[in-house]
KOLKOL-395741 format. One record per residue (C-alpha): x, y, z. Coordinates in steps of 0.2 Angstrom, whole numbers, padded with zeros to 4 digits, always signed. Layout:
<nodes>
XYZ;...
</nodes>
This chain:
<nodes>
+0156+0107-0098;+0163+0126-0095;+0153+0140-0096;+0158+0155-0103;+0154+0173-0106;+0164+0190-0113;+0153+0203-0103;+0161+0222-0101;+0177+0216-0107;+0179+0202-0096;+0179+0184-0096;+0167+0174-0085;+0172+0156-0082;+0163+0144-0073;+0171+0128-0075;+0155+0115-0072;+0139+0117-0068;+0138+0118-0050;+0148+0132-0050;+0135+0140-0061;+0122+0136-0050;+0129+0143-0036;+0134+0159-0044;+0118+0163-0051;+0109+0161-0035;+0103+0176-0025;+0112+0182-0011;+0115+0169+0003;+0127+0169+0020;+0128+0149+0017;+0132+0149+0002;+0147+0163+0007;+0153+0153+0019;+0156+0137+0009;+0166+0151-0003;+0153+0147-0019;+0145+0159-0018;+0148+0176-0035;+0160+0188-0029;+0150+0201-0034;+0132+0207-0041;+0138+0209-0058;+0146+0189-0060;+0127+0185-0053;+0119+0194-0067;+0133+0185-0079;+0131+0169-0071;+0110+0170-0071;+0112+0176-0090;+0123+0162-0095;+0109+0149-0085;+0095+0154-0095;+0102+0149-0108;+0107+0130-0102;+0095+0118-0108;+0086+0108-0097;+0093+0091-0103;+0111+0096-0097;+0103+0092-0081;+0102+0075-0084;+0117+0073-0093;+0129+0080-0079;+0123+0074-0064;+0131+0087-0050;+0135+0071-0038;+0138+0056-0049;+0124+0043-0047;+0140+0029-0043;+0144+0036-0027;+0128+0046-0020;+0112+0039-0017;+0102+0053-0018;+0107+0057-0037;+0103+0038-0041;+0086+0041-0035;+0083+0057-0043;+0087+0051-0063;+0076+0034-0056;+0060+0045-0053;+0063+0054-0068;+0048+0053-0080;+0055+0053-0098;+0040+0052-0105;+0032+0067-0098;+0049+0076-0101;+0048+0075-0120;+0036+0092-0119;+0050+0103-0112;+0065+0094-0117;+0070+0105-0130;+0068+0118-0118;+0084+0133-0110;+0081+0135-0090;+0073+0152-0098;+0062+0147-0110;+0056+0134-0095;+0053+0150-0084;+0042+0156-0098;+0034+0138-0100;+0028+0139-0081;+0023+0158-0081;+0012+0155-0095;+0000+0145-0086;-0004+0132-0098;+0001+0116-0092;-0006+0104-0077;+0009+0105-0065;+0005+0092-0056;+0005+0080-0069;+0020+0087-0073;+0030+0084-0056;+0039+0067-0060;+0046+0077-0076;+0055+0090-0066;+0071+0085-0056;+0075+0097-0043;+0090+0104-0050;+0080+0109-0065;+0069+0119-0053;+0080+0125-0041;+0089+0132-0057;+0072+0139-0064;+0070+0149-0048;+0085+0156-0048;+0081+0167-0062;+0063+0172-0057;+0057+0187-0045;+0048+0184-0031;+0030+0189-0041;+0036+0174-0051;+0039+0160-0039;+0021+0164-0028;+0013+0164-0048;+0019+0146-0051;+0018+0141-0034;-0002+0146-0032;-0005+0135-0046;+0001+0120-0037;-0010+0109-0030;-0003+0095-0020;-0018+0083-0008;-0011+0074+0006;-0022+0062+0021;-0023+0053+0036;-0038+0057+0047;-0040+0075+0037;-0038+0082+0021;-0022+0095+0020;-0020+0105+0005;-0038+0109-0004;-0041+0125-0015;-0047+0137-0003;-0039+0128+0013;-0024+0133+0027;-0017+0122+0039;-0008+0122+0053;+0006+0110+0065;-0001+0114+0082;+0018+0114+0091;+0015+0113+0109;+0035+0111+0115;+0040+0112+0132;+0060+0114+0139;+0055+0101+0149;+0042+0089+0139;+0031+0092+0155;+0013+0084+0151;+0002+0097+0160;+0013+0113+0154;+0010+0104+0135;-0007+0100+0137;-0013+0117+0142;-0003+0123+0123;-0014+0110+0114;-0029+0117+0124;-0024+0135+0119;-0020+0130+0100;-0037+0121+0096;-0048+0133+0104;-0038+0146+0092;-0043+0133+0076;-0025+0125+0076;-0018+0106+0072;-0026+0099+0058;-0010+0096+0049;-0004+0090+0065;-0002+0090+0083;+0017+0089+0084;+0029+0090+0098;+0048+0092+0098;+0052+0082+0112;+0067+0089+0124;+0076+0072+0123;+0075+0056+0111;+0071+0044+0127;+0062+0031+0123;+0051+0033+0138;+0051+0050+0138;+0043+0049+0118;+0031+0034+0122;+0025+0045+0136;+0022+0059+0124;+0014+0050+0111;+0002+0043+0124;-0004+0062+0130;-0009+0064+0110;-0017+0050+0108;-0027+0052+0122;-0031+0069+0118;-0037+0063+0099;-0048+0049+0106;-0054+0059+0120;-0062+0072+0110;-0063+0063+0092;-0053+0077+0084;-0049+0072+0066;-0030+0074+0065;-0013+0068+0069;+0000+0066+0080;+0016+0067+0080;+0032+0068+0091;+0045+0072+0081;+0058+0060+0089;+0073+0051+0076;+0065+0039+0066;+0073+0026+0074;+0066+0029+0089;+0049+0029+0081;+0053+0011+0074;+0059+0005+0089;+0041+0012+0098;+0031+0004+0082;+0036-0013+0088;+0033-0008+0105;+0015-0005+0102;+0017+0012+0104;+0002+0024+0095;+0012+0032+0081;+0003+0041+0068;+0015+0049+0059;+0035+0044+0056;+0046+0061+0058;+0063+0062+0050;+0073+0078+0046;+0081+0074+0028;+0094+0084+0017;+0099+0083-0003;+0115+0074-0002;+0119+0054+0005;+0132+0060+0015;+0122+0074+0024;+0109+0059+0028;+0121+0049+0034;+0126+0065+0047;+0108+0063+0050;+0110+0042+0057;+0097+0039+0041;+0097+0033+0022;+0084+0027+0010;+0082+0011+0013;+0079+0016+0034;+0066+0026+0028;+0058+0016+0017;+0055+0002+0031;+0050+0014+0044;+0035+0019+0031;+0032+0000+0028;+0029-0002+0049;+0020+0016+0050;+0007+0010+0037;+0005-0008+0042;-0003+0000+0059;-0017+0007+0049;-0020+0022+0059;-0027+0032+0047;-0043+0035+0042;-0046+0045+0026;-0028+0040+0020;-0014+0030+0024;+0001+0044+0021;+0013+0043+0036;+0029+0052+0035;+0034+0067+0040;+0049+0077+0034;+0057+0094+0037;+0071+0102+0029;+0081+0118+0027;+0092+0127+0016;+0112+0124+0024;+0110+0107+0034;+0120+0098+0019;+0135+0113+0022;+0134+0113+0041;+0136+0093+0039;+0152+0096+0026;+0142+0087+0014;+0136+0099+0002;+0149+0092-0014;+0154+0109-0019;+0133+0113-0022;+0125+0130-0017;+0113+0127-0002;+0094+0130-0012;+0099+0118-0024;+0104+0106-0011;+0088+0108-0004;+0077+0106-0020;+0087+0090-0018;+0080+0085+0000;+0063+0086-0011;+0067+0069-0021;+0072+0061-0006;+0053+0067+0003;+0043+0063-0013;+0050+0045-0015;+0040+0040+0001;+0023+0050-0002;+0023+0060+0015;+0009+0067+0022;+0021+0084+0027;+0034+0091+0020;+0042+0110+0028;+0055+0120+0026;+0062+0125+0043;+0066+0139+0034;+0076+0154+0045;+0079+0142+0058;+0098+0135+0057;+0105+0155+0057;+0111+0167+0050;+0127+0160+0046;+0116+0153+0032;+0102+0165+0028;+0108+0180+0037;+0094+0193+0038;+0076+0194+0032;+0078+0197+0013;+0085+0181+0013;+0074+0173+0025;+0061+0178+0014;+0068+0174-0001;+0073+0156+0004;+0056+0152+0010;+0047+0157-0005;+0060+0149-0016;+0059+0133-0004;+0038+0130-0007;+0041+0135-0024;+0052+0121-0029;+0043+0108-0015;+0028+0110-0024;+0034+0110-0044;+0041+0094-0037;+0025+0087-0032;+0026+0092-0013;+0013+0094+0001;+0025+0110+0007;+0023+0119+0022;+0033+0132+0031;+0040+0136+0048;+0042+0156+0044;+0054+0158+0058;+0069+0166+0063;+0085+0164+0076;+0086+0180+0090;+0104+0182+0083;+0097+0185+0063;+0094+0203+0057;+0076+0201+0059;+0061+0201+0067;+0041+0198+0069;+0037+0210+0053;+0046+0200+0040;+0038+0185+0046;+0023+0194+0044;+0026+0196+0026;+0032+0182+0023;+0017+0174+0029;+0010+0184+0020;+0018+0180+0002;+0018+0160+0006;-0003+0161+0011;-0003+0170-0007;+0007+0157-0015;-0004+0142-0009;+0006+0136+0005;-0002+0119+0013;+0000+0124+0031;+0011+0136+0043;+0015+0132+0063;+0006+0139+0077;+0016+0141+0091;+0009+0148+0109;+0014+0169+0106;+0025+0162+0091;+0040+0160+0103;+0044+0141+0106;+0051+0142+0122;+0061+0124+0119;+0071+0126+0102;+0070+0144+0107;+0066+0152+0091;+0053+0164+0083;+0041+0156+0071;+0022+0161+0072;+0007+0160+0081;-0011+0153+0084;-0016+0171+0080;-0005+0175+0065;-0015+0157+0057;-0031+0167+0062;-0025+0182+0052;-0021+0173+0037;-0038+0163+0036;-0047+0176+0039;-0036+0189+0026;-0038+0178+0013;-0052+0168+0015;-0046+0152+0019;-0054+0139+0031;-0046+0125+0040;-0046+0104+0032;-0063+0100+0029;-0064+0087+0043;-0056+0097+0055;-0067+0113+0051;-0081+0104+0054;-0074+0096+0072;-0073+0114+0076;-0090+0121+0073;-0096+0104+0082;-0086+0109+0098;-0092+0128+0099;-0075+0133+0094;-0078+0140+0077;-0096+0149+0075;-0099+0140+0055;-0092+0155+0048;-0071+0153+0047;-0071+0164+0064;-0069+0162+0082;-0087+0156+0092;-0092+0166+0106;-0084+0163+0125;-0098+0153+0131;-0095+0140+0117;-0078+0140+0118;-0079+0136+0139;-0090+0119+0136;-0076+0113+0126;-0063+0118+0140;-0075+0109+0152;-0073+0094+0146;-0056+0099+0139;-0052+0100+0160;-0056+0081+0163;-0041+0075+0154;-0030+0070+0169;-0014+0080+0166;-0026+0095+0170;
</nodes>
């Protein structure tokens, strides 16, 4: 179907509705560089006006990539809830913004209705006020050994990476995190190489660190997840199964994964049982771009492929879902506006869609900006209800060598707005001296029994 409008005495044309997608979005280098992105500020306003106006069931109608030859668009018109489409069918992508603004309706029972075109098109025309609205409305529970995602809760990935995955070096950046009240969403480690070994060596240290001092959460190392699958029928002691996903079949395949992959390494993950208040064992991140840096975006702008990663992370109920969200560059969000921008638009969508969303609010040394914008953008996301943020020794991972945030900043944030760490965990952390049983810090003297016994871990 063409679009069209006769604005100022000009014809706008957009020939399908990818291309109006990608017009209408907000200002983005990735989009730029894959040359689908409006020429100007004026074909953005035509191209957001003309959107509003599109009603919802085009959507389904004229699927962007056809369902024959792309996975990912099979699966999205599979999880498609007719039934619970039928109240917004007859609904324009406006007249939907107005149905979420109004606060009316349970979102979450919603979540199967929406397909993430829909909402990636639904934020497009919305201000920032607008998407942290919706957003804080969204309440999306996820556990393992906690509870991550409560009215009133914050968590946080506790990401202890190391150049050189050097136990001792990584061990004393757990210490620092969980005296500091980080890791109940997870202990996670980037591992500086995908060795089998190497991996098996890491998941032991967090293993034994758990155990050791009974701390209600999980582990991760965040290793391909064939890797992990080959380390499940090792024995190895895998909580939770990492992969990084995008909105497109071909950009998974760039990623050595498809559906089916995942779906077995979620079968072996919860055959082991780990968990202990729930049995939700994967793990996902994404970011706006991976489907264009892999040349397998189909012509589609980069937010609206990665609403599409969301279908993909919701088919296999995860535990975590994050937008890595400044971390690919600025040749694809190229300063803070839309760093900022992206992330909220990111959690906005991941949670309409039924998501347990997290952020890492970070940023490359070579994008146009710095620890501020982080700051409000951590900010905006604790606003909007985000489920959990990283804590990063001094917010500067010294492997991937990017700025994301800090023990501290998660501090701020509770503390700011009054949110308190997963039940379980909060609990852990008033038993251990750490927290003092009122969402702060305990006292040194507490704090140095727990690193006593902290101390008699052998890597220290």
């Amino acid at each position: 179907m063409i679009y069209t409008a006769f604005i100022k005495g000009k014809n706008y044309r957009f020939p399908d509705l990818a291309t109006l997608l990608a017009k209408a979005s907000p200002r983005r280098s990735a989009d730029e560089l894959a040359g689908i992105a409006a020429e100007s500020e004026l074909e953005r306003a035509v191209a957001q006006k003309i959107l509003a106006d599109v009603p919802l069931q085009h959507f389904l109608d004229q699927p962007l990539i056809a369902p024959e030859v792309d996975e990912v668009s099979k699966l999205i018109l599979e999880q498609h809830d007719a039934q619970a489409f039928t109240a917004i069918q007859s609904l324009t992508v406006g007249e939907f913004r107005e149905w979420l603004l109004a606060g009316e309706h349970d979102l979450s029972a919603m979540a199967f209705a929406f397909t993430p075109e829909m909402v990636a098109a639904v934020s497009k025309i919305m201000r920032n006020q607008e998407l942290i609205a919706v957003a804080s409305r969204c309440q999306v529970i996820s556990q393992f050994r906690n509870t991550i995602g409560l009215p009133g809760r914050l968590s946080t990935r506790l990401q202890p990476n190391h150049p050189t995955d050097n136990p001792r070096a990584i061990a004393a950046s757990i210490l620092d995190g969980l005296l500091y009240g980080s890791g109940d969403a997870v202990i996670g480690i980037n591992p500086a190489t995908d060795n089998l070994d190497n991996v098996h060596t890491l998941l032991n240290l967090l293993d034994e660190v758990i155990n050791q001092h009974q701390i209600p959460t999980q582990s991760c190392v965040l290793s391909h997840v064939t890797t992990s699958m080959e380390l499940m029928q090792r024995g190895a002691p895998i909580d939770l199964v990492f992969q990084s996903i995008a909105g497109t079949e071909a950009a998974n395949r760039s990623f050595g994964i498809d559906l089916a992959m995942l779906a077995e390494a979620k079968a072996m993950a919860e055959d082991l049982g780990r968990g202990s208040v729930g049995q939700q064992v994967m793990y996902f991140e994404t970011g706006q771009g991976s489907a264009l840096s892999a040349n397998a975006h189909h012509g589609i702008d980069a937010q609206t492929c990665e609403a599409r990663a969301y279908a993909v992370a919701r088919a296999f109920s995860p535990l975590l879902v994050n937008s890595v969200v400044g971390f690919i560059g600025p040749e694809y969000l190229y300063d803070a506006k839309q760093i900022i921008r992206a992330g909220l638009e990111d959690h906005f969508c991941g949670k309409l869609l039924g998501l347990p969303m997290g952020c890492d609010i970070c940023y490359t040394n070579h994008a146009e900006a710095d620890q501020n914008d982080m700051d409000n953008l951590l900010t905006l996301l604790g606003v909007a209800g985000c489920n959990y943020i990283m804590g990063i020794p001094g917010s500067d991972d010294i492997m991937l060598a990017y700025q994301s945030t800090s023990f501290h900043d998660a501090l701020y944030l509770r503390q700011l707005l009054n949110l308190r760490p997963a039940p379980e965990f909060e609990a852990w952390l008033n038993k251990m001296g750490i927290f003092n049983g009122h969402n702060c810090l305990a006292n040194d003297q507490s704090k140095q029994r727990f690193l006593n016994q902290f101390k008699s871990l052998p890597q220290f």
